[in-house]
N, CA, C and O of each residue as an XYZ file, in Angstrom:
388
protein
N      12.001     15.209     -8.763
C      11.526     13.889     -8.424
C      11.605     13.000     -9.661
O      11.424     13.477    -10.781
N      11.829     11.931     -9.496
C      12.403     10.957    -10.324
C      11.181     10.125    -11.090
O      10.509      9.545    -10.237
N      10.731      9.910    -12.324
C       9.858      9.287    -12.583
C       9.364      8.000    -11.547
O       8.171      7.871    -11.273
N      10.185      7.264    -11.118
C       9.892      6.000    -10.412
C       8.758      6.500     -9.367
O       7.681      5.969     -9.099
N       9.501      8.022     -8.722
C       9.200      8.253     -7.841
C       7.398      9.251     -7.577
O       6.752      9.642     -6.605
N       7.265      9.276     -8.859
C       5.816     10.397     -9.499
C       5.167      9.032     -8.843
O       5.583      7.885     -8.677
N       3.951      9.722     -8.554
C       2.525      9.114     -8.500
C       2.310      8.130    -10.176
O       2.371      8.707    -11.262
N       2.133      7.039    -10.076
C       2.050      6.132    -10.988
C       0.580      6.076    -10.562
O       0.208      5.414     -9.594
N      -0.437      6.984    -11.525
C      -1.881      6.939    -12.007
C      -2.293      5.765    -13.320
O      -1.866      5.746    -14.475
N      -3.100      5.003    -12.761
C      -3.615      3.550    -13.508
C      -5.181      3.716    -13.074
O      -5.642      3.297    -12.012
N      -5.916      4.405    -14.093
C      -7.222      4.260    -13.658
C      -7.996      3.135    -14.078
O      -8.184      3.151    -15.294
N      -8.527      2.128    -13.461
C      -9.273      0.818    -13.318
C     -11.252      1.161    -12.932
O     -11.953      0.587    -12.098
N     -11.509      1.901    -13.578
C     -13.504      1.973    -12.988
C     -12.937      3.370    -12.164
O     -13.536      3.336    -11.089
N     -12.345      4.182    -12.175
C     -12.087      5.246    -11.719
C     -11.141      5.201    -10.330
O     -11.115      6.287     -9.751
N     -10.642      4.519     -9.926
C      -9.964      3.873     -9.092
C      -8.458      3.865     -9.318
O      -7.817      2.912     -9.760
N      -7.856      5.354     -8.864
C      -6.297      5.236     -8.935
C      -5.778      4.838     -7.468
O      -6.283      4.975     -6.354
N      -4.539      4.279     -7.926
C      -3.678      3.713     -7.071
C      -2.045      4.465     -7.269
O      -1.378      4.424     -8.302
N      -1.817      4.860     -6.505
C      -0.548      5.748     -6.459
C       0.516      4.695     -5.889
O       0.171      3.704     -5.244
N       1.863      5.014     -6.196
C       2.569      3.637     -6.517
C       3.289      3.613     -4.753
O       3.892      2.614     -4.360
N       3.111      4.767     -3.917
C       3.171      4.838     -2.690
C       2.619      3.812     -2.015
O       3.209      2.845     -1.533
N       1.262      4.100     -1.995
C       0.448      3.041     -1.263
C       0.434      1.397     -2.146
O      -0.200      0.475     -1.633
N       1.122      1.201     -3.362
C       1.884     -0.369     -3.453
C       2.387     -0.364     -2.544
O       2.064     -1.155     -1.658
N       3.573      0.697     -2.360
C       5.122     -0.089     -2.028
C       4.890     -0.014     -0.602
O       5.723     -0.719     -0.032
N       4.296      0.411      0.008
C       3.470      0.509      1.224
C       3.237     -0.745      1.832
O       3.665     -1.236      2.877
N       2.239     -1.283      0.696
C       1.478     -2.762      0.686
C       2.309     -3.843      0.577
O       2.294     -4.909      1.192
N       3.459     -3.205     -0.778
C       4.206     -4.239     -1.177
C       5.133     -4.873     -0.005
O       5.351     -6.083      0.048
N       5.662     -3.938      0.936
C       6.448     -4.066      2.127
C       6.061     -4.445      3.185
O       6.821     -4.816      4.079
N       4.713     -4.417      3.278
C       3.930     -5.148      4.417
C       3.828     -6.779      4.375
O       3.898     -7.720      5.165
N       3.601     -6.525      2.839
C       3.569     -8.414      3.002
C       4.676     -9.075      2.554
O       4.782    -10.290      2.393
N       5.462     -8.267      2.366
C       6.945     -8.875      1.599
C       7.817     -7.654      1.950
O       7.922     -6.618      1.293
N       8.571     -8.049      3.396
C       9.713     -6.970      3.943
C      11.037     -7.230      3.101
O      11.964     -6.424      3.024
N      10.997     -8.351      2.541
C      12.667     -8.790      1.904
C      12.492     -8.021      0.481
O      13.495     -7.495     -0.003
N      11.262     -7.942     -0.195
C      11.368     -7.039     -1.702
C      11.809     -5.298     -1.735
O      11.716     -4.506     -2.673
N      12.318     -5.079     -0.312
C      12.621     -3.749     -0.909
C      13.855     -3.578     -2.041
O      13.854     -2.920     -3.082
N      14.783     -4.318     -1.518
C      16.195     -4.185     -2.484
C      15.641     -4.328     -4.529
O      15.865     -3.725     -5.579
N      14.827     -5.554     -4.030
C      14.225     -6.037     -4.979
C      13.541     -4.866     -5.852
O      13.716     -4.522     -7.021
N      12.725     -4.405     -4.871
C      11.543     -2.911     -5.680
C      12.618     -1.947     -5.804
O      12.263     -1.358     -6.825
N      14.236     -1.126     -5.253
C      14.820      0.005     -5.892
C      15.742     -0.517     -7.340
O      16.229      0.325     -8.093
N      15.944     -2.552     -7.677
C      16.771     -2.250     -8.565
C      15.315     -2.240     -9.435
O      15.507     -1.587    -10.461
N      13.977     -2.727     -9.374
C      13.181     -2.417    -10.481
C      12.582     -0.944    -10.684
O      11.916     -0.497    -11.618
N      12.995     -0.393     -9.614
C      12.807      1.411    -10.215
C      13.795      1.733    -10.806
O      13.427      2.028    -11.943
N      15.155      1.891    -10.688
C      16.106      2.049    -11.445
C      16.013      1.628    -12.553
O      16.295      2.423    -13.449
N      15.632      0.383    -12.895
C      15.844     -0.444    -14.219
C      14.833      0.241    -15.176
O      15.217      0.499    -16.317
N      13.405      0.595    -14.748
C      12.415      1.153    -15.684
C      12.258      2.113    -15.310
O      11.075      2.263    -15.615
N      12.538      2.966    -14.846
C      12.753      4.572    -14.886
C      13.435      5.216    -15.912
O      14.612      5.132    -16.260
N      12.216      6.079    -16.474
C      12.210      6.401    -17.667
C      11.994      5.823    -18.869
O      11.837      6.549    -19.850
N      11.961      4.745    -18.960
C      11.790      3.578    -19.931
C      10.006      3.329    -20.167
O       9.805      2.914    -21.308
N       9.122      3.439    -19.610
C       7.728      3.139    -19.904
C       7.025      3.705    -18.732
O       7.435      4.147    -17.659
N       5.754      3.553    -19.288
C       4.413      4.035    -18.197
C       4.837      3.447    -17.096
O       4.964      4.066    -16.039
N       4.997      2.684    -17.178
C       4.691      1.807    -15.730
C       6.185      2.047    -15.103
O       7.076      2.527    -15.805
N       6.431      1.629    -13.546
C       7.339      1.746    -12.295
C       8.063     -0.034    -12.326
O       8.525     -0.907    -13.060
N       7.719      0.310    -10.953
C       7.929     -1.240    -10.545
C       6.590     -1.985    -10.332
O       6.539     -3.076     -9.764
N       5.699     -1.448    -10.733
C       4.253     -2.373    -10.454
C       3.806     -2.150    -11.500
O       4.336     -1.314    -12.231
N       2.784     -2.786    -11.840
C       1.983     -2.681    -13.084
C       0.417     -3.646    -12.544
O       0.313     -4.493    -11.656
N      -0.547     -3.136    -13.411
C      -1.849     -3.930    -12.805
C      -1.969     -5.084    -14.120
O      -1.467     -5.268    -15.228
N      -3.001     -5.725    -13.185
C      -2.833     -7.184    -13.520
C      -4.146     -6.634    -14.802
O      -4.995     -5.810    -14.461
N      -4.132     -7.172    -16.118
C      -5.402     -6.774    -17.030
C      -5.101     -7.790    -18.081
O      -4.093     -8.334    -18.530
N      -6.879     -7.836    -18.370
C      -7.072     -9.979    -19.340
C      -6.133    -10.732    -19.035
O      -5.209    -11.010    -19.800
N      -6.298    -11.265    -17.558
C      -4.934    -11.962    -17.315
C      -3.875    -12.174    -17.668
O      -3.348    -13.233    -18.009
N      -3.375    -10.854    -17.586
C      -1.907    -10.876    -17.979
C      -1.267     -9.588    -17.873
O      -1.946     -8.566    -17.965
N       0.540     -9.526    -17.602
C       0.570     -8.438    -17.379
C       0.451     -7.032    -17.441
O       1.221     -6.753    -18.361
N      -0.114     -5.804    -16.967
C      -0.369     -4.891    -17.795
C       0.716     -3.939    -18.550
O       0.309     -3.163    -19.414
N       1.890     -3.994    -18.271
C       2.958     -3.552    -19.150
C       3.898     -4.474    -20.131
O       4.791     -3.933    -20.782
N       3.746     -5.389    -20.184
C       4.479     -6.124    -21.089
C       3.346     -7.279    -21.689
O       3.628     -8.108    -22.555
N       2.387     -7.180    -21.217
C       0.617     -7.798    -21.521
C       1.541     -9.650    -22.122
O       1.314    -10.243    -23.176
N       2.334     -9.997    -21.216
C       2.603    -11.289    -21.309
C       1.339    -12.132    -19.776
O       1.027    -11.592    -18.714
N       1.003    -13.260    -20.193
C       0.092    -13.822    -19.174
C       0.353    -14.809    -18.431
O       1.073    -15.806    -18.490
N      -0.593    -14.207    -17.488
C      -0.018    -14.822    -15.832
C      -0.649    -16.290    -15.717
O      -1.833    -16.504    -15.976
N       0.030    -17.038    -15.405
C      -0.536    -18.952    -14.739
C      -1.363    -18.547    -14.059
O      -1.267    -17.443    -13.523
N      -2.629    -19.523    -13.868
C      -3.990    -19.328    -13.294
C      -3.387    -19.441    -11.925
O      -3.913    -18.777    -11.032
N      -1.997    -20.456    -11.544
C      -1.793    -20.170    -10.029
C      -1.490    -18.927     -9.099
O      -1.768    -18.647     -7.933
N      -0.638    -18.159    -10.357
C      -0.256    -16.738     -9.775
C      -1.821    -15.150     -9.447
O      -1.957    -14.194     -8.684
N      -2.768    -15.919    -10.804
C      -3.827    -14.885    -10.991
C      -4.880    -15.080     -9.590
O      -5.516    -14.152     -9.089
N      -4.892    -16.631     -9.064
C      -5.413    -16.807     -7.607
C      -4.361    -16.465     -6.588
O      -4.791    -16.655     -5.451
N      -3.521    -16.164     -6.612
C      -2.436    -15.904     -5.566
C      -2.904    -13.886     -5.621
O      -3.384    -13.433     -4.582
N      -2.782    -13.265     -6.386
C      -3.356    -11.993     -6.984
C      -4.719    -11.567     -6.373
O      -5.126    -10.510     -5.890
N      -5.280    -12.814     -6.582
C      -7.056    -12.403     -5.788
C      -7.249    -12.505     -4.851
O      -8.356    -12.400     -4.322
N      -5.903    -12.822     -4.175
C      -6.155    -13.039     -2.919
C      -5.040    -11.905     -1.733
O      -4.631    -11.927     -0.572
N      -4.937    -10.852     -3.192
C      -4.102    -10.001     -2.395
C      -2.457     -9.819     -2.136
O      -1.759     -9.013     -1.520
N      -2.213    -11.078     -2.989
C      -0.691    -10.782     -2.490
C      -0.288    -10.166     -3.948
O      -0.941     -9.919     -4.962
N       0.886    -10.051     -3.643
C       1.594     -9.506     -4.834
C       2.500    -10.379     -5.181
O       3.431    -10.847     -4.526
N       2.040    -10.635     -6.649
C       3.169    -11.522     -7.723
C       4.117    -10.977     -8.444
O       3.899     -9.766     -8.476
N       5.157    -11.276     -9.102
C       5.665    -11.201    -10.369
C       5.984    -11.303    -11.342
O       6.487    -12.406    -11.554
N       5.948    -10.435    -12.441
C       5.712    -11.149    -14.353
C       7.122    -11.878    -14.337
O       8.280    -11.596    -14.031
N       6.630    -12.632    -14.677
C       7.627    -14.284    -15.413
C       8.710    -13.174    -16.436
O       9.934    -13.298    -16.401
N       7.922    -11.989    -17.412
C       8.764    -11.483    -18.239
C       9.627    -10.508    -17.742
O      10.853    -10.403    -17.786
N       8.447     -9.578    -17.095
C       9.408     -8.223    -16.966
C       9.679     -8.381    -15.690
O      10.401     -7.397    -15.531
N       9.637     -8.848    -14.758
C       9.861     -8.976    -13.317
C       9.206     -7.542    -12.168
O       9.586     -7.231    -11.039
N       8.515     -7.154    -12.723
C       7.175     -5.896    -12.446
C       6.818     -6.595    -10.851
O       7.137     -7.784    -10.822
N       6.371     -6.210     -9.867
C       5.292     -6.759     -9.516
C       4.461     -6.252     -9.756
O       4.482     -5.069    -10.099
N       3.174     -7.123     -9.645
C       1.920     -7.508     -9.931
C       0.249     -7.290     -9.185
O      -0.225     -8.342     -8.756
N      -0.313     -6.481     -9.077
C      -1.375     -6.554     -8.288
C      -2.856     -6.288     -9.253
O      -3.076     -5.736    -10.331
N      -3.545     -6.867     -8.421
C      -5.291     -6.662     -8.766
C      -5.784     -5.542     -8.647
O      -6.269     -5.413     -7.523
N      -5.981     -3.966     -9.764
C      -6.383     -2.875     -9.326
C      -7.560     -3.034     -8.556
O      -7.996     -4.170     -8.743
N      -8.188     -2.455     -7.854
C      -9.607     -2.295     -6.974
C     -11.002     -1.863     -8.046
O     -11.281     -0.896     -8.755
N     -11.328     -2.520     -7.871
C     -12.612     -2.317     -8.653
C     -13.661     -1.638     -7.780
O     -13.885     -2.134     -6.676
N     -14.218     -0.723     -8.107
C     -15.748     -0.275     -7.155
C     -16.688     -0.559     -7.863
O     -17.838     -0.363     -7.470
């Protein structure tokens, strides 16, 4: 199994998110990003912690920690999924308990 393809563990307050249930999410609300989500597994596979998602942390991204416009960080809180201006990651709000 292919790094892209491992469980991508990001613990947030004890709260992992496995990169399944993104792309899950990611495809529910955005059916046109699949092409989109296999060239960003390809591209960072093997290359860093992170996949094609990364969590959103001190507003800004959490793998390339460049920061997000207050429009995208309310677009985020409200559940959808964005993408870094830098690395082209998408973007989500880990779950807090």
């Amino acid at each position: 199994m292919s790094k892209s393809k491992e469980i991508c563990e990001r613990s947030v307050s004890s709260t992992v998110i496995r990169e399944e249930e993104l792309t899950e999410r990611l495809l529910a609300q955005q059916p046109a990003a699949k092409a989109t989500l296999e060239r960003l597994r390809v591209r960072f596979e093997g290359r860093s912690d992170y996949g094609a998602f990364a969590p959103i942390r001190n507003r800004g991204c959490g793998a390339c920690k460049v920061t997000i416009a207050s429009q995208g960080l309310q677009r985020a809180q409200r559940g959808v999924f964005i993408t870094c201006a830098n690395c082209a990651r998408f973007l989500y709000i880990a779950a807090v308990e």
